[in-house]
C-alpha positions, 0 to 999 in steps of 0.5 A, a space after each residue: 956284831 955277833 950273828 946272835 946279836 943281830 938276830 936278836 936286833 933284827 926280830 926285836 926291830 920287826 915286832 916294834 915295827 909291827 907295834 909301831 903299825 898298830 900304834 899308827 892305825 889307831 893314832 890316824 883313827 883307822 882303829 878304835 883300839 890297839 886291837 883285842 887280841 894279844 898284841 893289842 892287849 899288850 900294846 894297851 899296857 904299853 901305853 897304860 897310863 898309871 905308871 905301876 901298870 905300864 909294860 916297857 918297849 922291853 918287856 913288850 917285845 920279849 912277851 911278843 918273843 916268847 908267844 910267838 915261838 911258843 906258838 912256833 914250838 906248838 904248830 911244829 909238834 902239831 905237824 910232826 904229830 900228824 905226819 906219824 899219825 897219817 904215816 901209821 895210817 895209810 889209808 888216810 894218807 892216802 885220802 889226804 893225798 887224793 883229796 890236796 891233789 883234786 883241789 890243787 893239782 899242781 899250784 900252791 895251796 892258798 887259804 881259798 884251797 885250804 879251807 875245802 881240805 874236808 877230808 884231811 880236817 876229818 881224818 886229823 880229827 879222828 887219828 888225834 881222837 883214836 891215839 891218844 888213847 895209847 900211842 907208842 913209837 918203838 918201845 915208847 908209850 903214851 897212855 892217857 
């Protein structure tokens, strides 16, 4: 089997195993529904009961696919974003980095640390606001 092949096996095996999850807390009536967010919605047309509507395991997956690494694409540009934003700006660097040191120190950052990042979700905010105006890497420009 061809790497790309057992990739392409081994994620289509975790989203069905996630699927098979939902399915199971709704079965055993530890839910009352396969979930309103996008999962859910697209395990409901998996298990639509007219079968014009019906979505298959295939097209279920693939969907599961093609959101998640949508999101993935979206998160990495976000990220890269801001790494240039706060590299321009150091001042803000430089209050992010005080402010993920005050809180953390030397442990891992957790959802409870996270969610105090006050400063670093305010100066995003406003070095988001502030460029997209007109920003421009080199001789590149975006002017909105």
């Amino acid at each position: 089997m061809l790497k790309s092949e057992e990739l392409a096996k081994g994620i289509q095996d975790c989203v069905m195993k996630i699927v098979k999850k939902r399915e199971d807390k709704f079965v055993n009536g530890e839910a009352d529904s396969f979930g309103n967010d996008f999962l859910g919605l697209l395990v409901n047309a998996y298990h639509d009961s007219d079968e014009n509507n019906r979505l298959s395991m295939e097209d279920l997956v693939d969907e599961s696919k093609t959101f998640y690494f949508a999101g993935q694409d979206t998160v990495n540009s976000l990220l890269a974003w801001i790494v240039l934003l706060l590299a321009t700006h150091g001042d803000w660097q430089d209050k992010a980095r005080r402010e993920v040191t005050d809180i953390f120190g030397n442990r891992n950052p957790d959802s409870e640390g996270i969610s105090k990042l006050k400063a670093i979700v305010w100066s995003i905010k406003w070095l988001a606001k502030k460029s997209y105006k007109k920003s421009s890497v080199g001789k590149a420009s975006l002017a909105c």
